[in-house]
Structure formats: structure tokens, C-alpha cells
N, C-alpha and C positions, 0 to 999 in steps of 0.2 A: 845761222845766227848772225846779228850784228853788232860785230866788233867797232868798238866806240878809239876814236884815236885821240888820247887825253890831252893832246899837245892844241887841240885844240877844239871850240866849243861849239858842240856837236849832241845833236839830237833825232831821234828817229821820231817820225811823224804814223808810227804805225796807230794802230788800234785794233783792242779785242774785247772780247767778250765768254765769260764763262757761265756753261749753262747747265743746271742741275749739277757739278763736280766732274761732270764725263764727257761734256762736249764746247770745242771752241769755235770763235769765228775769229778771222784775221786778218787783218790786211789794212790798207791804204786810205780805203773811204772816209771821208765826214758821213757819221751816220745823220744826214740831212737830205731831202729830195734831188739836189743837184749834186751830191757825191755818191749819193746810189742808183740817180737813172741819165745823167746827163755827165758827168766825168768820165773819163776812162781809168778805171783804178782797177786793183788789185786784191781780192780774195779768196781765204781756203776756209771750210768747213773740217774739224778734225774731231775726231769721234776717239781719244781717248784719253782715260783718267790720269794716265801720269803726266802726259800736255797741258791738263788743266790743272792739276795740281802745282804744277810748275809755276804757272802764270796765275796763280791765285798766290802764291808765296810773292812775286815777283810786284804784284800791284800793292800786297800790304806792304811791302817794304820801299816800295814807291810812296805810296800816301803819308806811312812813316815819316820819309824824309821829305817830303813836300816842300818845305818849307826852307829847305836850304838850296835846291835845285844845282846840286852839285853832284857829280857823278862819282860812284861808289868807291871806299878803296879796296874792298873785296868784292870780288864779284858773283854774282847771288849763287844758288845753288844750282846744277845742273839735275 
């Protein structure tokens, strides 16, 4: 996981993707031609529902707070 150090301001440049509730994609890329065939980045394919589960809680509670772009004082669910 990525632990965020609140002293200072700090963001993870990941990206994902949830598919039908039961499988995720992850990782690094710009999903754009030169961060999927010309970067060198970083992906995993994970095939289960409680990972997507996770990260489907994780992005509504992201788009929820959008707009403040401050980071959480609880930190989401595991």
C-alpha cells in the first residue's frame, strides 16, 4: 500500500481501473499510446472482488472529495 506522509504534499500518480466488480487493472501508465507502448511503466491485472471492491469504495470517496484535494483524516477502509 501507499502510505502518504501528511507533513508534506504528496500524491500518488497511480491509476486503475475496475471491471464488471471482480477484476482490476493497476499501475503507472497514462492510459494514452505513449504510456502503454513507449514508457516504461508499471502494471498488474488482479482478478478479485474484494480488490475491486476496495477500490471502487476508494474512488467514490475520491470523487466525493474532489474538490478539496486534501488528503483524508481517516483513512479509507481496508
Amino acid at each position: 500500500w501507499y502510505d502518504v506522509d501528511t507533513s508534506v504534499a504528496e500524491k500518488q500518480h497511480g491509476k486503475w481501473g475496475v471491471f464488471d466488480g471482480n477484476e482490476v487493472i493497476v499501475g503507472s501508465a497514462n492510459w494514452r499510446f505513449k504510456g502503454l507502448h513507449i514508457n516504461r511503466e508499471v502494471g498488474a491485472r488482479v482478478k478479485d472482488q474484494k480488490t475491486a471492491g476496495i477500490l471502487e469504495e476508494q474512488f467514490l470517496y475520491d470523487w466525493e472529495n474532489k474538490s478539496t484535494d486534501k488528503l483524508p483524516d481517516i483513512p479509507p477502509k481496508e
